[in-house]
Biotite code that builds the C-alpha atoms (Angstrom):
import biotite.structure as struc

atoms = struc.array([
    struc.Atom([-219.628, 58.429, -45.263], chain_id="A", res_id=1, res_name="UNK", atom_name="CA", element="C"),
    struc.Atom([-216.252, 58.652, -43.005], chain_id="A", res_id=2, res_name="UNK", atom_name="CA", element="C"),
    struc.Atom([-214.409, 58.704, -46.184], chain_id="A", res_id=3, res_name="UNK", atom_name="CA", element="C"),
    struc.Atom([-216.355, 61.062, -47.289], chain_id="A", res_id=4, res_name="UNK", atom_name="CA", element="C"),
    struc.Atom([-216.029, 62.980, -43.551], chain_id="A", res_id=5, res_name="UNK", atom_name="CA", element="C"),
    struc.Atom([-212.234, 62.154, -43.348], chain_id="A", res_id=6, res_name="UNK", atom_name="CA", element="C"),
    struc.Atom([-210.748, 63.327, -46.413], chain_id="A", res_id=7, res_name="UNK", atom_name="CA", element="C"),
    struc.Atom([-209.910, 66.491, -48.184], chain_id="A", res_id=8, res_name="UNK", atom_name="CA", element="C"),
    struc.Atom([-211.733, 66.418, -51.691], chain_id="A", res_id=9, res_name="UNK", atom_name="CA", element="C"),
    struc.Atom([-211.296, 69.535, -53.934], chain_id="A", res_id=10, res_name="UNK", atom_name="CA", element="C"),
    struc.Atom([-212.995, 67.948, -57.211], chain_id="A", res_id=11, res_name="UNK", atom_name="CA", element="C"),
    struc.Atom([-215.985, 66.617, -55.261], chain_id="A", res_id=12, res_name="UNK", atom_name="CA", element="C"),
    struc.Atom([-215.765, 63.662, -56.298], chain_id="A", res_id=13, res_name="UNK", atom_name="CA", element="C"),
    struc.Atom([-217.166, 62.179, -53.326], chain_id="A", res_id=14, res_name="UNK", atom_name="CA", element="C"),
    struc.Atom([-220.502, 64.111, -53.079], chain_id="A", res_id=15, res_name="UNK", atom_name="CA", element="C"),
    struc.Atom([-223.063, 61.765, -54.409], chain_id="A", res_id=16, res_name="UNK", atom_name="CA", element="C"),
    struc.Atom([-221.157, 58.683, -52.783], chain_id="A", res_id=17, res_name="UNK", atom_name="CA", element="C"),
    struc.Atom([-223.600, 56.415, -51.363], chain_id="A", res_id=18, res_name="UNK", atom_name="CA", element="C"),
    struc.Atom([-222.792, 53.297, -48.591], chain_id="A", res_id=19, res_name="UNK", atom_name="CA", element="C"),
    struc.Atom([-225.254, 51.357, -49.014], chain_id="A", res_id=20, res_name="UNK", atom_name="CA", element="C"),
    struc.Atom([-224.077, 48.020, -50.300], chain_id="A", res_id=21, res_name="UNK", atom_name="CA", element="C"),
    struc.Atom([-221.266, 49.274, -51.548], chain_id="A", res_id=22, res_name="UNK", atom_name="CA", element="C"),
    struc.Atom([-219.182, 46.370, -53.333], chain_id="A", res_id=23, res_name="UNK", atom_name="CA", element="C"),
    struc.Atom([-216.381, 48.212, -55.307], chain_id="A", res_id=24, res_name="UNK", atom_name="CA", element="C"),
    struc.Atom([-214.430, 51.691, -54.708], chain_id="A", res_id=25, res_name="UNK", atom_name="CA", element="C"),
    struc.Atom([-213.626, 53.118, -57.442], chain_id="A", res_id=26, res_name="UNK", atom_name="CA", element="C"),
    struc.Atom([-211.781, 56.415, -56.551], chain_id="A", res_id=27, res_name="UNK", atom_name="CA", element="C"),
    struc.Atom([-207.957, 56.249, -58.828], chain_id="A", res_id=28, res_name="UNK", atom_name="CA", element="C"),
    struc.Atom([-206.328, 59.783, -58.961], chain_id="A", res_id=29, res_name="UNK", atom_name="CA", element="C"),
    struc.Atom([-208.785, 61.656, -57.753], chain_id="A", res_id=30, res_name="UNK", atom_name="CA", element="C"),
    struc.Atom([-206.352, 63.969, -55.465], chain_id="A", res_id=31, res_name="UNK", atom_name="CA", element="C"),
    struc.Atom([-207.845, 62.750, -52.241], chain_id="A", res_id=32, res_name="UNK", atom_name="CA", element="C"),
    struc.Atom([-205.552, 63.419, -49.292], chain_id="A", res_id=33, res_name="UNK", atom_name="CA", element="C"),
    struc.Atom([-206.268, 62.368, -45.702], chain_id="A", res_id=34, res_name="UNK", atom_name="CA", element="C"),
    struc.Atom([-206.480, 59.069, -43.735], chain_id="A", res_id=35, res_name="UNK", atom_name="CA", element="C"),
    struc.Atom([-208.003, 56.017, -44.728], chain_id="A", res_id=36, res_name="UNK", atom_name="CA", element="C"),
    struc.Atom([-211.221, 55.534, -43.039], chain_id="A", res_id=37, res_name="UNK", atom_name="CA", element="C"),
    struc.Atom([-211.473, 52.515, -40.624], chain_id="A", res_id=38, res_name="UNK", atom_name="CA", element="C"),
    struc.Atom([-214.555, 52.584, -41.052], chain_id="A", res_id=39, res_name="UNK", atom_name="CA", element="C"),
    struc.Atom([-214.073, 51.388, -45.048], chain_id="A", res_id=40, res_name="UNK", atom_name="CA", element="C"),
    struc.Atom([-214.029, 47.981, -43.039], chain_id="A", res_id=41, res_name="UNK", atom_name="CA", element="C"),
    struc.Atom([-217.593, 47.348, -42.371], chain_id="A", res_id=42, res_name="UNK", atom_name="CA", element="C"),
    struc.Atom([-218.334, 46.872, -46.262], chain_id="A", res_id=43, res_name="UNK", atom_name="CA", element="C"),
    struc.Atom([-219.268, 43.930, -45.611], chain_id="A", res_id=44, res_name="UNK", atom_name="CA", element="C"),
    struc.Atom([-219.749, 43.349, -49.487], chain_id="A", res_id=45, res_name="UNK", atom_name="CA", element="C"),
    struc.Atom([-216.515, 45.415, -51.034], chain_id="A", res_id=46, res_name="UNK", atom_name="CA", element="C"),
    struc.Atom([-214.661, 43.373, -53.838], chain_id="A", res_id=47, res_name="UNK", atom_name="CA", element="C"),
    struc.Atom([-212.264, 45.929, -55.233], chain_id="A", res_id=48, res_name="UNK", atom_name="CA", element="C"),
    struc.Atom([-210.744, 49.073, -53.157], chain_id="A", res_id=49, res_name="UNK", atom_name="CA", element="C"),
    struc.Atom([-209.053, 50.453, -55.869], chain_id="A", res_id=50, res_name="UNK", atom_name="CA", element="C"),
    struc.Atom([-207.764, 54.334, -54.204], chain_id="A", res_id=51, res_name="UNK", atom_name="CA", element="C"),
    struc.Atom([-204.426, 54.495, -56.248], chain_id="A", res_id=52, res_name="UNK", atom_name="CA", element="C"),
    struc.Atom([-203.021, 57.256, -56.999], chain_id="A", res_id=53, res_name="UNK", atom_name="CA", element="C"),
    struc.Atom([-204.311, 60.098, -54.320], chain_id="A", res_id=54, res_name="UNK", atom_name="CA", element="C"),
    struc.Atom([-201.915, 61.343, -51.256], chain_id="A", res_id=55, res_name="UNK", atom_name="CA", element="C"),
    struc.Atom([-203.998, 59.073, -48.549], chain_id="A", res_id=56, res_name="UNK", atom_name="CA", element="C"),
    struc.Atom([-201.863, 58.990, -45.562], chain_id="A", res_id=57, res_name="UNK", atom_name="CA", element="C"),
    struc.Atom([-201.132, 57.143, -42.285], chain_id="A", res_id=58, res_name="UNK", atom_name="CA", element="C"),
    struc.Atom([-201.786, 53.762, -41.487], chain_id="A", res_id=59, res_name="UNK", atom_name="CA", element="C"),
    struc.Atom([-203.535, 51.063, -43.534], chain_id="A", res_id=60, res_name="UNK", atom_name="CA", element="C"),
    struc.Atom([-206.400, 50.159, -40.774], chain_id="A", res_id=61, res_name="UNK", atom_name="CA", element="C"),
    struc.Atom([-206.115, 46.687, -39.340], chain_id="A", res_id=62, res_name="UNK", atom_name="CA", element="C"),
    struc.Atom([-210.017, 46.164, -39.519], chain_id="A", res_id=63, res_name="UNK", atom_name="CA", element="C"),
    struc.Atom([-210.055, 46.138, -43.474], chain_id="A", res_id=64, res_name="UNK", atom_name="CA", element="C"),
    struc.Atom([-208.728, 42.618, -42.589], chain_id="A", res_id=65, res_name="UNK", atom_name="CA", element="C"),
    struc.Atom([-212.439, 41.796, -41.766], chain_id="A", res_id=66, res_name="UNK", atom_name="CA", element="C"),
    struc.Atom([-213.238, 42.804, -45.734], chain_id="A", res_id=67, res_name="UNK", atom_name="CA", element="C"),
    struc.Atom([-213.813, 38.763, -46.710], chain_id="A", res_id=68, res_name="UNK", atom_name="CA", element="C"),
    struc.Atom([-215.078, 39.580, -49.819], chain_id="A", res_id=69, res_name="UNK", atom_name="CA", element="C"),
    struc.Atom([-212.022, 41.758, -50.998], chain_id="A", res_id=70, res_name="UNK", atom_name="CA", element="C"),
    struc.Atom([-210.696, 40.849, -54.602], chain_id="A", res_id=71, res_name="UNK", atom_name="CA", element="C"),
    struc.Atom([-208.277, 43.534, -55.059], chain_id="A", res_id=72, res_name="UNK", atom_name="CA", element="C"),
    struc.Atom([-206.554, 46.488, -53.008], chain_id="A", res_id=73, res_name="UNK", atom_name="CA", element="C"),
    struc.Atom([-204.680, 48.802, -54.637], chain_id="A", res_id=74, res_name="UNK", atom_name="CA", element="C"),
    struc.Atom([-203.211, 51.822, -52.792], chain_id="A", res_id=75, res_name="UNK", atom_name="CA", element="C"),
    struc.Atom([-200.428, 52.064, -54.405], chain_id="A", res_id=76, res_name="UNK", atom_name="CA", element="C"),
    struc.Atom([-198.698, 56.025, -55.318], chain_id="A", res_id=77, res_name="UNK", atom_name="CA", element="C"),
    struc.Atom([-200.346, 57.350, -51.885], chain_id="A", res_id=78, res_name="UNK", atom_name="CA", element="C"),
    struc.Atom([-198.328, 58.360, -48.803], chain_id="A", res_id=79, res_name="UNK", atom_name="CA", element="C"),
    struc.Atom([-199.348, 55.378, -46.732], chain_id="A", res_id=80, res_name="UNK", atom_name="CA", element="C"),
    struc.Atom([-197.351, 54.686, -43.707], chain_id="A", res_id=81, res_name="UNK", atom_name="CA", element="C"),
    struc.Atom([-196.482, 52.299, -41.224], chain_id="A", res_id=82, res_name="UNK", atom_name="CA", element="C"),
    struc.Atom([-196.581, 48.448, -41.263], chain_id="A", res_id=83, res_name="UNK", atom_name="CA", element="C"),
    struc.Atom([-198.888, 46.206, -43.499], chain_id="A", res_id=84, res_name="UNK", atom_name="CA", element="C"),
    struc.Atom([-201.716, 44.969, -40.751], chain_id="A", res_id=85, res_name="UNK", atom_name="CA", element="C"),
    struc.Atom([-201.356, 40.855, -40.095], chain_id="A", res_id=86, res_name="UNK", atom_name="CA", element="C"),
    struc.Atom([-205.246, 41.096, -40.430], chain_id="A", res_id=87, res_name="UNK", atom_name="CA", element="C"),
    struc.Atom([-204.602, 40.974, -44.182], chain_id="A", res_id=88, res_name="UNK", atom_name="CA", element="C"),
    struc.Atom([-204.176, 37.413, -43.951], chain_id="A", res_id=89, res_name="UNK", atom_name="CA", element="C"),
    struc.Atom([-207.676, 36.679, -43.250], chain_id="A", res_id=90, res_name="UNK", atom_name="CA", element="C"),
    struc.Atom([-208.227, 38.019, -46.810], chain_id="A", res_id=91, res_name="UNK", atom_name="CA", element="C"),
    struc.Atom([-208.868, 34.500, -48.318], chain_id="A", res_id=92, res_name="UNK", atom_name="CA", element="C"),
    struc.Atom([-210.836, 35.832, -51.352], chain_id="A", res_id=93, res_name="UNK", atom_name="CA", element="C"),
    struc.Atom([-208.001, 38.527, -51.942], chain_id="A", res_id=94, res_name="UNK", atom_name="CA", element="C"),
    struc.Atom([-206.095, 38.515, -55.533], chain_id="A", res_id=95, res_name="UNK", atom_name="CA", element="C"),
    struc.Atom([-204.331, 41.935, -55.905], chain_id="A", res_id=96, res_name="UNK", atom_name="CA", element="C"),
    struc.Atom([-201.948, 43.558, -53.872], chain_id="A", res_id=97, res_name="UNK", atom_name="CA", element="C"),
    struc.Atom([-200.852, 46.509, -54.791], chain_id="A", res_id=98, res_name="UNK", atom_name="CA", element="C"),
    struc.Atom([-199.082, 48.597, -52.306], chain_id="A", res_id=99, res_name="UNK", atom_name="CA", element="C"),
    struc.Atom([-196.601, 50.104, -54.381], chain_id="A", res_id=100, res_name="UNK", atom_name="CA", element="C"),
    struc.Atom([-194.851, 53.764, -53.852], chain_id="A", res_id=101, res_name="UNK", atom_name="CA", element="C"),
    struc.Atom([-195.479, 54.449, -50.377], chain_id="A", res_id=102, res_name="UNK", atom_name="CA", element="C"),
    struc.Atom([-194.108, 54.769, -47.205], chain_id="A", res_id=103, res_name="UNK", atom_name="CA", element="C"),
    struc.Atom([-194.992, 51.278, -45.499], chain_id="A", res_id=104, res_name="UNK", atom_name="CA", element="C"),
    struc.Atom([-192.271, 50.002, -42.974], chain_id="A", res_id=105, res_name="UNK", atom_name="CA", element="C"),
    struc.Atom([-191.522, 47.033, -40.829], chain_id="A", res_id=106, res_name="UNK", atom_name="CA", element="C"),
    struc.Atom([-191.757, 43.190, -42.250], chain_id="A", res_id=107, res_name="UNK", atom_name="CA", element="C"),
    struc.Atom([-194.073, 41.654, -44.752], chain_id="A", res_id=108, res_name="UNK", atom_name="CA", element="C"),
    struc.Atom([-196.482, 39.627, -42.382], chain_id="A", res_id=109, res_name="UNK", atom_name="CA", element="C"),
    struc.Atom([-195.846, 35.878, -42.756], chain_id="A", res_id=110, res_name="UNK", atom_name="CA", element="C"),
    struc.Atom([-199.741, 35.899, -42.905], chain_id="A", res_id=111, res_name="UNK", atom_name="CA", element="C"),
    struc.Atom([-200.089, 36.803, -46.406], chain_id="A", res_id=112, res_name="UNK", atom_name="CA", element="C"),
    struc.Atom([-198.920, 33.478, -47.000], chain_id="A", res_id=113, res_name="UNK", atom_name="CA", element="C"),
    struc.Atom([-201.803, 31.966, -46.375], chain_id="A", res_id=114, res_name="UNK", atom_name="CA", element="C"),
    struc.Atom([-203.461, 33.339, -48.980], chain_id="A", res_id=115, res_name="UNK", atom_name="CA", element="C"),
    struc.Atom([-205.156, 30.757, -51.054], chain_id="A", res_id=116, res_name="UNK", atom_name="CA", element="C"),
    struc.Atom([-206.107, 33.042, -53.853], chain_id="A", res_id=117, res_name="UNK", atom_name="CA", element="C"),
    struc.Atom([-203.374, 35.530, -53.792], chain_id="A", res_id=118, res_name="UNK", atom_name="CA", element="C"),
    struc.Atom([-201.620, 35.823, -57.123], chain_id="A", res_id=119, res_name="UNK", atom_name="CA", element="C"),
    struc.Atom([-200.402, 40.079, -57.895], chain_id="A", res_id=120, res_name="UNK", atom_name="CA", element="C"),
    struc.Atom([-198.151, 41.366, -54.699], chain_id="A", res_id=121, res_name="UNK", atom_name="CA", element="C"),
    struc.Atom([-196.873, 44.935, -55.664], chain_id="A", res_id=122, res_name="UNK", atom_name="CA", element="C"),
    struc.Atom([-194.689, 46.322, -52.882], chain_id="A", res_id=123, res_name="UNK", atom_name="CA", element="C"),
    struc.Atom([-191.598, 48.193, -53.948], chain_id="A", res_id=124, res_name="UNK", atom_name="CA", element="C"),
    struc.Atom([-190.651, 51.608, -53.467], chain_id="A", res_id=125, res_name="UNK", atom_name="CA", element="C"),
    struc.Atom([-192.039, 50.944, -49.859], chain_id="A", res_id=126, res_name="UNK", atom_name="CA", element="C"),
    struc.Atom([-189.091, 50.799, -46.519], chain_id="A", res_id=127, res_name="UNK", atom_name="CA", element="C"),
    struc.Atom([-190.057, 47.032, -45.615], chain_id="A", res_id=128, res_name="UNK", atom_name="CA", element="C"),
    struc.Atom([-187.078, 45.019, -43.894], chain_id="A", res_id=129, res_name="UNK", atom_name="CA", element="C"),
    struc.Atom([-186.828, 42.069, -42.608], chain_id="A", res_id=130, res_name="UNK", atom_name="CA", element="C"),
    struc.Atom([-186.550, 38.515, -44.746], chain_id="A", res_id=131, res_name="UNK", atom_name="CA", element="C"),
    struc.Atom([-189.150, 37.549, -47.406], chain_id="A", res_id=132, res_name="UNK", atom_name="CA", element="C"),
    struc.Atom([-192.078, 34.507, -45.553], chain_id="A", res_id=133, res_name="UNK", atom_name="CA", element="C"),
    struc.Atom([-190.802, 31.720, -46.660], chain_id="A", res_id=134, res_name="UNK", atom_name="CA", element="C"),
    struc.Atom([-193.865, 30.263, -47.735], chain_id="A", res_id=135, res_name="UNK", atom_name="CA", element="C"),
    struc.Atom([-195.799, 29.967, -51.018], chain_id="A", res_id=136, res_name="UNK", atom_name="CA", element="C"),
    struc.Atom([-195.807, 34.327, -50.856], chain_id="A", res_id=137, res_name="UNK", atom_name="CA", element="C"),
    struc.Atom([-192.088, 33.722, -51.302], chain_id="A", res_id=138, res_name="UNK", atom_name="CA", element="C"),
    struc.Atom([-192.054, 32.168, -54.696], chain_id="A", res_id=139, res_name="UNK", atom_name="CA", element="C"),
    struc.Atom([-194.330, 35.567, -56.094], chain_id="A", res_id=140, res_name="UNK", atom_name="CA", element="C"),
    struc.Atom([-191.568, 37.762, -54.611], chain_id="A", res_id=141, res_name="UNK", atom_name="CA", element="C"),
    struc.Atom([-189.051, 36.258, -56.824], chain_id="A", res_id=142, res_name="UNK", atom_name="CA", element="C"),
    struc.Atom([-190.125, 37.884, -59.968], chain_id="A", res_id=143, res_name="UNK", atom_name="CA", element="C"),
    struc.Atom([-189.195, 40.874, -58.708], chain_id="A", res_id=144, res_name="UNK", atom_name="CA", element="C"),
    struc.Atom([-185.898, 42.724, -59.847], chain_id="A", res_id=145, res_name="UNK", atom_name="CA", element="C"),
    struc.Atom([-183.443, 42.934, -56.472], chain_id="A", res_id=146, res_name="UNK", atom_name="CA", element="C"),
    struc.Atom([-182.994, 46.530, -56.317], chain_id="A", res_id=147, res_name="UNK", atom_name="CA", element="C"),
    struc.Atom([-187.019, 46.979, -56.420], chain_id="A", res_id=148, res_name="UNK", atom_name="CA", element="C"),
    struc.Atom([-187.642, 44.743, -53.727], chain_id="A", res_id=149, res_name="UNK", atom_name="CA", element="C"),
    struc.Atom([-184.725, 43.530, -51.203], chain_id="A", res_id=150, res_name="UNK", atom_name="CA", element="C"),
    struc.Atom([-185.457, 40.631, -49.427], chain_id="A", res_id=151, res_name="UNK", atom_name="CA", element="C"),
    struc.Atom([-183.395, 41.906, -46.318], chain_id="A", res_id=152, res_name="UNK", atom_name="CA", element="C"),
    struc.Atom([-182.547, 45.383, -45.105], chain_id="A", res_id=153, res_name="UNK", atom_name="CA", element="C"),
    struc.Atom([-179.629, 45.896, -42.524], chain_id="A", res_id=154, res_name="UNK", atom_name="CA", element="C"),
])
C-alpha cells in the first residue's frame, strides 16, 4: 500500500494491488515514477521484485536487505540513485541482479560476495567506482565487456 501511496501511476495499474502475502511484484514498464517504498521490505514472503523499466527514483532502501526470500531484483532502466545498500548481502536466497541503466554511484559492496546463490549481476550504464570485490562476485564481473563495466574509475 506505500507503493501504491508513494508513486505516481497514470495507467492504474496499481488499484486492485493487494499486500497480503504478497510473494512476487510484477510491475515491468508500467510508467511508475516516484521512490521506492521502504516499506516493500516487510514482504516477508517476496521472491521476485521485478519493477524494470518505470522512472522509480532515489535510493534503493537498505531494509529490502531484510527480503530473505528474494530470488530476483530487477530495477534496471529506472532513475535509481545513490549507492547499492551493503544490506544486499544478507540476500542469501538472491539469484538476479539486475541494476542496469541507472544512476547508482559509489563502490559495489564487497558483501555481494557472499552470496551463495548469486549467479546474473547486471550493473552497467550505472557511475560505480572503485575496484571490483575480489571475491567469488569478481569472477561474474569478468564476462562483462570493459567499456560496459570498468573495474576502476579515477
Amino acid at each position: 500500500m506505500a507503493l501504491r501511496r508513494g508513486v505516481t501511476d497514470p495507467d492504474g495499474v496499481l488499484a486492485s494491488y493487494d499486500d497480503n502475502r504478497v510473494d512476487r511484484i510484477d510491475l515491468l514498464n508500467m510508467r511508475l515514477s516516484g521512490p521506492l517504498a521502504p516499506e516493500l521490505g516487510r514482504l516477508e514472503q517476496l521472491q521476485y521484485m521485478e519493477m524494470n523499466g518505470n522512472s522509480l527514483q532515489g535510493p534503493i532502501p537498505s531494509v529490502f536487505g531484510k527480503l530473505k526470500n528474494l530470488i530476483s531484483m530487477d530495477l534496471y532502466n529506472n532513475d535509481l540513485s545513490g549507492p547499492l545498500p551493503t544490506t544486499l548481502g544478507n540476500l542469501k536466497s538472491l539469484k538476479f541482479l539486475r541494476m542496469d541503466h541507472s544512476r547508482l554511484t559509489g563502490p559495489i559492496p564487497r558483501e555481494l560476495s557472499g552470496l551463495p546463490n548469486l549467479g546474473t549481476v547486471d550493473f552497467p550504464s550505472n557511475d560505480f567506482c572503485g575496484t571490483i570485490p575480489t571475491t567469488d562476485i569478481a569472477t561474474m564481473f569478468k564476462s562483462f565487456p570493459s567499456p560496459a563495466f570498468p573495474t576502476t574509475r579515477d
